[in-house]
C-alpha positions as CSV (number, residue, x, y, z in Angstrom):
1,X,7.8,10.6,45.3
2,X,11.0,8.3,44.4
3,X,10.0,5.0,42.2
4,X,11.9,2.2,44.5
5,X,15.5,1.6,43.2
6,X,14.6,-2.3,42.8
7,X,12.3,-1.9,39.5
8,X,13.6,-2.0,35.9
9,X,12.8,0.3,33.7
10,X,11.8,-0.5,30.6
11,X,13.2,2.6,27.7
12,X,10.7,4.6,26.8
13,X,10.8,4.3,23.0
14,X,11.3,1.1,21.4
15,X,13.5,0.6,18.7
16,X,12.4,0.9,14.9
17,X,14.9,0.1,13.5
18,X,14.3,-2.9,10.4
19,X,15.7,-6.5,11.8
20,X,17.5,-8.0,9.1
21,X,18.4,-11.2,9.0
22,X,21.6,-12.5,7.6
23,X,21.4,-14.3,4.2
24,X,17.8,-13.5,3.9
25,X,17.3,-11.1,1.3
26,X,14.2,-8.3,1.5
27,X,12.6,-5.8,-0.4
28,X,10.4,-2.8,0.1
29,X,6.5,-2.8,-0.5
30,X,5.4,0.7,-1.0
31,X,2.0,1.6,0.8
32,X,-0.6,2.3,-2.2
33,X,-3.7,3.5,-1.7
34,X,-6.2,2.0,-4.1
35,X,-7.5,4.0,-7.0
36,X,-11.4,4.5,-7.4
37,X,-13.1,4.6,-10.8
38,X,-16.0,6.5,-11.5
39,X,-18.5,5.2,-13.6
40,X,-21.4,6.0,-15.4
41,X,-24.3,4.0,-15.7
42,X,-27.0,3.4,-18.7
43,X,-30.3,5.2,-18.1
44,X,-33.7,5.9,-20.3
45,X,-33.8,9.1,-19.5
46,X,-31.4,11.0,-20.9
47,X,-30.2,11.7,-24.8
48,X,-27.2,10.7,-26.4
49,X,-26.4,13.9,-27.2
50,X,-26.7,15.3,-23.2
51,X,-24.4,12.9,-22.3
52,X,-21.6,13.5,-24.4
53,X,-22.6,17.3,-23.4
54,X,-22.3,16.6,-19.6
55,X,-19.1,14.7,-20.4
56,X,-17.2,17.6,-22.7
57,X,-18.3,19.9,-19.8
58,X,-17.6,18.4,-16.4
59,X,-14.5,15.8,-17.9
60,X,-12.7,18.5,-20.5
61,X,-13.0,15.2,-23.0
62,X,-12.8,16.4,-27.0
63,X,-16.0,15.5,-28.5
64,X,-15.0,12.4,-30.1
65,X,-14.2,10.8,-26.7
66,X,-17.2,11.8,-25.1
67,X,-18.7,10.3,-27.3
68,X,-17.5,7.0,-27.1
69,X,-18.2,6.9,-23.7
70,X,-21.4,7.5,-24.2
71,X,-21.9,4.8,-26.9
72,X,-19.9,2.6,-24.2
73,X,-22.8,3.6,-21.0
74,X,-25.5,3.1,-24.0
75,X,-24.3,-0.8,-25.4
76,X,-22.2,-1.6,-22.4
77,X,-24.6,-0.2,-19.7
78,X,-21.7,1.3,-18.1
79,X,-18.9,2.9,-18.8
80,X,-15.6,4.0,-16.7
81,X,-15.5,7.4,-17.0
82,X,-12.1,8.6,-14.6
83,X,-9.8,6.8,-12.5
84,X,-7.8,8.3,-9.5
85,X,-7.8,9.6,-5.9
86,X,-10.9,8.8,-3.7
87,X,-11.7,12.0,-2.9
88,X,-11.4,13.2,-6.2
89,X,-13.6,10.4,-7.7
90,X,-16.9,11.0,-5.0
91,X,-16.1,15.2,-6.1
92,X,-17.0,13.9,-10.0
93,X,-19.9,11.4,-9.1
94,X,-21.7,14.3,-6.9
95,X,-20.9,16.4,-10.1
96,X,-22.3,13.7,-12.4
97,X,-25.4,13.2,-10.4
98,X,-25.8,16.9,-10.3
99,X,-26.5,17.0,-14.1
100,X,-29.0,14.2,-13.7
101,X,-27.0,11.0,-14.7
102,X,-26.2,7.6,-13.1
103,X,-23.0,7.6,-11.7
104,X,-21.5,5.6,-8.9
105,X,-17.5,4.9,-7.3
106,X,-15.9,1.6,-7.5
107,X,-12.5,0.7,-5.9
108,X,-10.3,-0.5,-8.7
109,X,-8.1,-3.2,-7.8
């Protein structure tokens, strides 16, 4: 079946192309996706020493930064553990909870 001849047809794609007007000046915003911290929170249950275990193990830190994390969860009652990718960030608060500790994603603005 033939459309009638009388309609206008409309092109199929529109353009994308950027409008740009004369004399105005524009710039470029890159698309970021926000970054997600993981942090640990203070508990009673476990020792000093398990912590700055769990984080040497599951975080690669060297001993002395593990440790002041840990002194940071203990007086702080939190501490931010790893920043990055979303995805990346639930894998190491699954991982954290695993070995028994308080951990929990935040978006970082």
């Amino acid at each position: 079946m033939k459309p009638p001849a009388n309609i206008e047809r409309a092109p199929l794609l529109a353009s994308t192309a950027p409008q740009v007007v004369p004399g105005q000046r524009t710039r470029t915003v890159p698309a970021v996706e926000p970054s997600w911290q993981v942090v640990v929170m203070d508990d009673d249950v476990n020792l000093m020493v398990y912590v700055v275990h769990v984080f040497r193990k599951v975080f690669g830190f060297e001993t002395e930064k593990a440790r002041r994390h840990m002194l940071e969860v203990h007086h702080q009652g939190r501490s931010v553990v790893w920043t990055g990718a979303r995805e990346a960030a639930e894998h190491y608060v699954h991982i954290l909870q695993q070995w028994h500790l308080r951990a929990k994603l935040e978006t970082h603005a």
